[in-house]
ZADO-1210 file (C-alpha; in nm, 4 decimals, padded with zeros to 6 digits):
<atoms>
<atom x="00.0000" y="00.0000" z="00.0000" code="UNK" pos="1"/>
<atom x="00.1226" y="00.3102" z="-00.1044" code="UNK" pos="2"/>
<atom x="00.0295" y="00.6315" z="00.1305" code="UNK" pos="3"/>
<atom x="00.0139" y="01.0131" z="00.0425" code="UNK" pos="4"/>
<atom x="-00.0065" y="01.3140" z="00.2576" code="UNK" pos="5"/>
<atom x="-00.2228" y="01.6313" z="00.0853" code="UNK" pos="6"/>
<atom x="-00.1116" y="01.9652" z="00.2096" code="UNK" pos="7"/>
<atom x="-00.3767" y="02.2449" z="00.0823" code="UNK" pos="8"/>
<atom x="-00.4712" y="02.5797" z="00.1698" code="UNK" pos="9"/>
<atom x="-00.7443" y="02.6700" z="-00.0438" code="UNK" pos="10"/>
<atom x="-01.0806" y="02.5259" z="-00.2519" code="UNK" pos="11"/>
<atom x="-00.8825" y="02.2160" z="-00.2778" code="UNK" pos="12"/>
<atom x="-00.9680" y="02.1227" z="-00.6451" code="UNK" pos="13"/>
<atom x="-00.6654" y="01.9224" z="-00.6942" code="UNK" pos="14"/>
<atom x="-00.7486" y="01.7489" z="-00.3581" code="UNK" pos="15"/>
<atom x="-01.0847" y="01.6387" z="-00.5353" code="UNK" pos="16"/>
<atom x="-00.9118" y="01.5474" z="-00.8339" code="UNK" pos="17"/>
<atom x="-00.6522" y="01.3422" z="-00.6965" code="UNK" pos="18"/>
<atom x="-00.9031" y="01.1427" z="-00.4592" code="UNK" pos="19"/>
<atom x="-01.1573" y="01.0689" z="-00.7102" code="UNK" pos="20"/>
<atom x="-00.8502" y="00.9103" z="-00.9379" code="UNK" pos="21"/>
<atom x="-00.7180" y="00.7101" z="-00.7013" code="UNK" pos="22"/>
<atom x="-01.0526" y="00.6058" z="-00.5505" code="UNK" pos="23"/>
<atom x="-01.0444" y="00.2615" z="-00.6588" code="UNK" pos="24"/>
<atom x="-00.6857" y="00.1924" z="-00.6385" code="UNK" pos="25"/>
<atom x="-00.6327" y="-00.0552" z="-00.3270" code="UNK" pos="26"/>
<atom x="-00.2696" y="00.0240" z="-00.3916" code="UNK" pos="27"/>
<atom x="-00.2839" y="00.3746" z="-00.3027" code="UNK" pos="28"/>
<atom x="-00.4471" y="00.5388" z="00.0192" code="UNK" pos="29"/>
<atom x="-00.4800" y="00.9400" z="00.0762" code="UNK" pos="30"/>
<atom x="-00.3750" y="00.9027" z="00.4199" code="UNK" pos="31"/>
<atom x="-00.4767" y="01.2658" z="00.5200" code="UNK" pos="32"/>
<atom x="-00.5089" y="01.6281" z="00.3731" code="UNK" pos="33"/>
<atom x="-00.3360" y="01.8712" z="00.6033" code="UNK" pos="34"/>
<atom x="-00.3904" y="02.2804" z="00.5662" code="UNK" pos="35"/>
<atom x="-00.3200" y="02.5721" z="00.7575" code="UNK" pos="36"/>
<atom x="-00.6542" y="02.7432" z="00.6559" code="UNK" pos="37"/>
<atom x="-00.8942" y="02.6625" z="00.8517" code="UNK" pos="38"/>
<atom x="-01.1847" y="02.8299" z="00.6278" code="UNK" pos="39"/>
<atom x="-01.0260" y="02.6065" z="00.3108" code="UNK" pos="40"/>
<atom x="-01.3359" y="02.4925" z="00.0637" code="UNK" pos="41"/>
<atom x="-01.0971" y="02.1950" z="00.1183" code="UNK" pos="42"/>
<atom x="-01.2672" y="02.0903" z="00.3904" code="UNK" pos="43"/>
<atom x="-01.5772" y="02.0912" z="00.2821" code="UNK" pos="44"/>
<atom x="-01.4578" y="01.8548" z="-00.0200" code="UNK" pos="45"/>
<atom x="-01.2684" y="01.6182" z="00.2230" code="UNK" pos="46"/>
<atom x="-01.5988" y="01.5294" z="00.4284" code="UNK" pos="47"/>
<atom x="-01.7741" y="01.4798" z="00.1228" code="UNK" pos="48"/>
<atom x="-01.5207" y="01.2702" z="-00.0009" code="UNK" pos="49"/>
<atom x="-01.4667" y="01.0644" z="00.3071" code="UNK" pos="50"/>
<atom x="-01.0900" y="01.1950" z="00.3811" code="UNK" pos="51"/>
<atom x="-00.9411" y="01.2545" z="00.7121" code="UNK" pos="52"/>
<atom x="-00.8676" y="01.6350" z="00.7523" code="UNK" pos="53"/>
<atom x="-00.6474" y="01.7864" z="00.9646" code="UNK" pos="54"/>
<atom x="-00.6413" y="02.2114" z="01.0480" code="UNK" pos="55"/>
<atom x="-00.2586" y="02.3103" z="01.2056" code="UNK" pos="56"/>
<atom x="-00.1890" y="02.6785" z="01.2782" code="UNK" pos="57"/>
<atom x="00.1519" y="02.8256" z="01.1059" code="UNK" pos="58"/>
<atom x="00.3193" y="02.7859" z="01.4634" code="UNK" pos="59"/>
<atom x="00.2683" y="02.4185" z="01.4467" code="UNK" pos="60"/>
<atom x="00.4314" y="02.4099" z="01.1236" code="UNK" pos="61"/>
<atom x="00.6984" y="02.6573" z="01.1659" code="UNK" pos="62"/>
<atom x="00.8028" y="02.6346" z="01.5445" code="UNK" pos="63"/>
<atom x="00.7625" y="02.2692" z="01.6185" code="UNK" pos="64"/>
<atom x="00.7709" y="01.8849" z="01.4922" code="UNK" pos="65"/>
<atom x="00.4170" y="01.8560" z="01.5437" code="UNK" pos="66"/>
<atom x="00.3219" y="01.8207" z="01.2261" code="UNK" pos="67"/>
<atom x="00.5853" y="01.6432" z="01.1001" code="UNK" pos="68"/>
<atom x="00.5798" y="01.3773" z="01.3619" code="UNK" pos="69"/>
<atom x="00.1870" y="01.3639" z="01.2295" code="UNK" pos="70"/>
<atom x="00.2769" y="01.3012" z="00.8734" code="UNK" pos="71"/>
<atom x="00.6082" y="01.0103" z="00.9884" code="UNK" pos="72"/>
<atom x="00.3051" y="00.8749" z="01.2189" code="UNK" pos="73"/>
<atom x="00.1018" y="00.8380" z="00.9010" code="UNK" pos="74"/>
<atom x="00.4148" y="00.6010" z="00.6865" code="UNK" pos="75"/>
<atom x="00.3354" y="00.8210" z="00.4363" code="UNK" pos="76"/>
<atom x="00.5791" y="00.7196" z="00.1069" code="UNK" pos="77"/>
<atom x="00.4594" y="01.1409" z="-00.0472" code="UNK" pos="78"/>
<atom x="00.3484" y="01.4218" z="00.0619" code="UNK" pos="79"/>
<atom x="00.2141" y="01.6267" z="-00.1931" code="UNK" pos="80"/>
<atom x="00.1765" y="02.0063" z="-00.2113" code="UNK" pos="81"/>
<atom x="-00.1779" y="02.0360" z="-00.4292" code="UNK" pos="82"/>
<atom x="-00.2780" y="02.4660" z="-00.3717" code="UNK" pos="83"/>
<atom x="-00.0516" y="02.4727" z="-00.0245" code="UNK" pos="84"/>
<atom x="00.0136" y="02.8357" z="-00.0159" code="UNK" pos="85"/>
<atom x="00.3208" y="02.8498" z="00.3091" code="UNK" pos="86"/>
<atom x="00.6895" y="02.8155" z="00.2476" code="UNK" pos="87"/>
<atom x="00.7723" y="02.4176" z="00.3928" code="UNK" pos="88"/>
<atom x="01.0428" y="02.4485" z="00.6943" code="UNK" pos="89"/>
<atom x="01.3689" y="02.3287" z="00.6329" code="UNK" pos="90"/>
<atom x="01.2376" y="02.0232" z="00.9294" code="UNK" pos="91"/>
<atom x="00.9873" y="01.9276" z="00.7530" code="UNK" pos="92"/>
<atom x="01.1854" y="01.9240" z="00.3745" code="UNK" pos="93"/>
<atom x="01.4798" y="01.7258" z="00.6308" code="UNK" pos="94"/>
<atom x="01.2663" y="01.4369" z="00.7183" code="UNK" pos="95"/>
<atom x="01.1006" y="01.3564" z="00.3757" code="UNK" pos="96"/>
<atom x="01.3727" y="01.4509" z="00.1765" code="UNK" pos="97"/>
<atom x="01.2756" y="01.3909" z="-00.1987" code="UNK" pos="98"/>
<atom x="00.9230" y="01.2490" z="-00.1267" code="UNK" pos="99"/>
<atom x="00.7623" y="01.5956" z="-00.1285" code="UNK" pos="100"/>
<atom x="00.6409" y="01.7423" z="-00.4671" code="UNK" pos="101"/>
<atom x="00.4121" y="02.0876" z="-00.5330" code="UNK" pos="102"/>
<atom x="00.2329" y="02.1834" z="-00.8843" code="UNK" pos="103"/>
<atom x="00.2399" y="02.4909" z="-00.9646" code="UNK" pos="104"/>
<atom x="00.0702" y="02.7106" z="-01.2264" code="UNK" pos="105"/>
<atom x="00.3388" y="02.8482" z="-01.4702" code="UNK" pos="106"/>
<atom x="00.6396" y="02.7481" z="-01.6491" code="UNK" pos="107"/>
<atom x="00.9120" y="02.7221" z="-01.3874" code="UNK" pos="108"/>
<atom x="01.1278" y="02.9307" z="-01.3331" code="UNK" pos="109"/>
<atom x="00.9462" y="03.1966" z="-01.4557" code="UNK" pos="110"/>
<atom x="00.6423" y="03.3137" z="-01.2702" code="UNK" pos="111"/>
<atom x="00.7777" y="03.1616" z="-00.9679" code="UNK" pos="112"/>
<atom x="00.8702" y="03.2507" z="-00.5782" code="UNK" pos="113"/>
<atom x="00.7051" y="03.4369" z="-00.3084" code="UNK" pos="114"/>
<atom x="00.3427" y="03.5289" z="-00.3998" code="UNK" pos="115"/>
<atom x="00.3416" y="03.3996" z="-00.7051" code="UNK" pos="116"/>
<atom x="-00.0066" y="03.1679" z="-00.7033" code="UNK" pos="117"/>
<atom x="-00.3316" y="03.1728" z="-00.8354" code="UNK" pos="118"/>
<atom x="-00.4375" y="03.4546" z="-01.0606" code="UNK" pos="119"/>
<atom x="-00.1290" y="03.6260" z="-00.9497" code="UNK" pos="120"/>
<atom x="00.0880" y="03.4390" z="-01.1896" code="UNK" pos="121"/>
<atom x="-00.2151" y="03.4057" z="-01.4725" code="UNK" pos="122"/>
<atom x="-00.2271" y="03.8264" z="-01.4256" code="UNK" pos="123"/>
<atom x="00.1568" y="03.8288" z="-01.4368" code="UNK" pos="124"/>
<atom x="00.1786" y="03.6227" z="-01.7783" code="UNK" pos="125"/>
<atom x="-00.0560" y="03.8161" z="-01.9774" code="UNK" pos="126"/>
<atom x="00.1013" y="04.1325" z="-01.8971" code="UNK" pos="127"/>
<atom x="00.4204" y="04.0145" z="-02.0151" code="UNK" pos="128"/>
<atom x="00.2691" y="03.9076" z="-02.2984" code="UNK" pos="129"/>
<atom x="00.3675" y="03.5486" z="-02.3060" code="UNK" pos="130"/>
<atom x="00.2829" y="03.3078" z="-02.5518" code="UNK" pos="131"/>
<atom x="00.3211" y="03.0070" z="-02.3449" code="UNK" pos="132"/>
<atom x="00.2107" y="02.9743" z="-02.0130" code="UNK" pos="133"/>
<atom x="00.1520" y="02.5651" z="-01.8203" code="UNK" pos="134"/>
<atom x="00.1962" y="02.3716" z="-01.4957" code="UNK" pos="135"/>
<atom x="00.5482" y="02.2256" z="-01.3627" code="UNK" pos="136"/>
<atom x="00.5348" y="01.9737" z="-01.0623" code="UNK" pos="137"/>
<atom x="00.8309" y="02.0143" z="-00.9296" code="UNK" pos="138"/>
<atom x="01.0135" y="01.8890" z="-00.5844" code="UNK" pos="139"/>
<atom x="01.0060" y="02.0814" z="-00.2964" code="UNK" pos="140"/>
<atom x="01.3381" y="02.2342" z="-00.1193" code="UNK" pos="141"/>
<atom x="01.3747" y="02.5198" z="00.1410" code="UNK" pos="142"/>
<atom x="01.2681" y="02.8043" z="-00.1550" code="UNK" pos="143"/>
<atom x="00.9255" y="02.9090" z="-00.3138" code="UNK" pos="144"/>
<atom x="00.9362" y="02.7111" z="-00.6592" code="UNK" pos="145"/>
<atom x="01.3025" y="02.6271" z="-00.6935" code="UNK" pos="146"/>
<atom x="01.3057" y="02.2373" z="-00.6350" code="UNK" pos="147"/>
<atom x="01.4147" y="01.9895" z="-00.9428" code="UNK" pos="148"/>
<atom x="01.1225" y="01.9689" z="-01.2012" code="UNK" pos="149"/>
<atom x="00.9533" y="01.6444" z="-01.2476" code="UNK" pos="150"/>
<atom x="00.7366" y="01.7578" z="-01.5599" code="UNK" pos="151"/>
<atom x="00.6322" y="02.0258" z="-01.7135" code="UNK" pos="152"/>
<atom x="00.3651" y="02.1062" z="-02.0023" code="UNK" pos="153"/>
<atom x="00.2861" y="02.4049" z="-02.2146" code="UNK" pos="154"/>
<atom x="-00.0701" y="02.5692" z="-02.2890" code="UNK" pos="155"/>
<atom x="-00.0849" y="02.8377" z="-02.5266" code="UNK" pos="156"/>
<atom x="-00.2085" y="03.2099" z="-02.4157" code="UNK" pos="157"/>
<atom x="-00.4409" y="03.3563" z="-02.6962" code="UNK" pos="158"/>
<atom x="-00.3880" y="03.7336" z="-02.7262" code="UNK" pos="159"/>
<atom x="-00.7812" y="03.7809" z="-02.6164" code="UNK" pos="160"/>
<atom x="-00.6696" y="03.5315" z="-02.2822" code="UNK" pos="161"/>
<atom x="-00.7699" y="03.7164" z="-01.9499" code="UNK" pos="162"/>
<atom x="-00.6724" y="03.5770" z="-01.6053" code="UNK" pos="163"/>
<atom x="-01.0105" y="03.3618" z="-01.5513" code="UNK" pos="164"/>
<atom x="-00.9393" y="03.2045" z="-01.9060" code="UNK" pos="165"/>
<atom x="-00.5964" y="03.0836" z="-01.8510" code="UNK" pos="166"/>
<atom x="-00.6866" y="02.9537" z="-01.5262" code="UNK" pos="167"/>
<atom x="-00.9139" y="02.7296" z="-01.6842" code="UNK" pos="168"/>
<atom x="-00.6947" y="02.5816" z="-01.9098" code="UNK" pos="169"/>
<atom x="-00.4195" y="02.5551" z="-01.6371" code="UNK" pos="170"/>
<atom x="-00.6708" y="02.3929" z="-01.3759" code="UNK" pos="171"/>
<atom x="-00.7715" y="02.1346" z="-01.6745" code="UNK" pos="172"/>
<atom x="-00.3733" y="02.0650" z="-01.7434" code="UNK" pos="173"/>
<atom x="-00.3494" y="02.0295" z="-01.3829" code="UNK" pos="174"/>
<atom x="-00.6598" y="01.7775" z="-01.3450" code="UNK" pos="175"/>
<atom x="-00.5396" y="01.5433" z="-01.6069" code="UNK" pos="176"/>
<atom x="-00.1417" y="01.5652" z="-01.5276" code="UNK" pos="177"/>
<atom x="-00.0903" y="01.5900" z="-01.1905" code="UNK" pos="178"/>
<atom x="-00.2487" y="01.2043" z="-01.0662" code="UNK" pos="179"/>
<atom x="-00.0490" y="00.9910" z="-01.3525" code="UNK" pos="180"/>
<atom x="00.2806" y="01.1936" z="-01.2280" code="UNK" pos="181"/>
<atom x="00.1682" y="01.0971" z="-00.8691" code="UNK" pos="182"/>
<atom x="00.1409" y="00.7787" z="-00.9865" code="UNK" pos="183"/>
<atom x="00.4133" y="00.7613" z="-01.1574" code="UNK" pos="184"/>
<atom x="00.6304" y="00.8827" z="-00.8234" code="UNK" pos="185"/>
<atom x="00.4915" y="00.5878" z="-00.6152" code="UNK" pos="186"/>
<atom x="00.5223" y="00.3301" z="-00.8475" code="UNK" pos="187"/>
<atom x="00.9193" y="00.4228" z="-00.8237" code="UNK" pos="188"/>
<atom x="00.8612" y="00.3662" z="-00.4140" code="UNK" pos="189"/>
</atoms>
């Protein structure tokens, strides 16, 4: 059995996504989705999906091992970043060292760092008139975006795009990419 830790902070769409994929695989288990928000539409989708949720504050992250001692307690083999918005302490990148991935909504390693989610990044693209824009799911190390990319894919941004547009065509990128690399990762476990 293969285990996986969710971290998000938001509506949790990927969270959905990635549950109702792996829903009837008895190989993989969603062990728990973790976020720091504890107004995340997240929730909402984890009790009607049946998924153990669990609220921390950002000193329970950042100024203790409670969390992490949560997530070793769970055997996870992943923990995946799916809309986790807070920069992962260098304890927490220490004990699951290369088992930690993120997806995020551009083409690394531009549009990346420090506030750079969500239509911040869409809005950021289409001023700079980019032709390109996509998803990278990437590791995660002790900076905002800067891990080792695991894969990457390009959608185009039509000169009429506007920041609700693009999303949509990331988000659908993201829906159909993000599981198989998952699955991928923990076939390699």
């Amino acid at each position: 059995m293969k285990r996986i830790a969710l971290f998000a902070s938001g509506n949790g769409t990927n969270v959905q996504r990635i549950a109702e994929y792996f829903k009837d695989n008895p190989g993989v288990e969603i062990s728990a989705v973790f976020t720091n928000n504890p107004n995340a539409g997240v929730l909402k989708r984890c009790a009607a999906l049946g998924l153990t949720a669990v609220i921390f504050t950002k000193n329970d992250f950042y100024n203790s091992n409670k969390i992490v001692d949560m997530v070793k307690a769970l055997n996870v083999d992943l923990v995946v970043l799916a809309g986790f918005l807070l920069l992962v302490p260098g304890n927490f990148i220490k004990e699951f060292k290369n088992r930690i991935i993120n997806i995020h909504p551009a083409l690394l390693p531009k549009y990346g760092g420090k506030g750079m989610y969500g239509h911040h990044v869409h809005e950021a693209v289409i001023k700079n008139k980019e032709k390109k824009s996509g998803i990278t799911i990437h590791y995660v190390n002790e900076h905002y975006d800067e891990g080792q990319t695991i894969f990457q894919t390009e959608v185009t941004v039509a000169d009429n795009e506007t920041p609700e547009s693009l999303a949509e065509k990331i988000h659908k990128s993201e829906y159909e990419h993000f599981p198989v690399v998952i699955e991928k990762l923990l076939s390699g476990f």
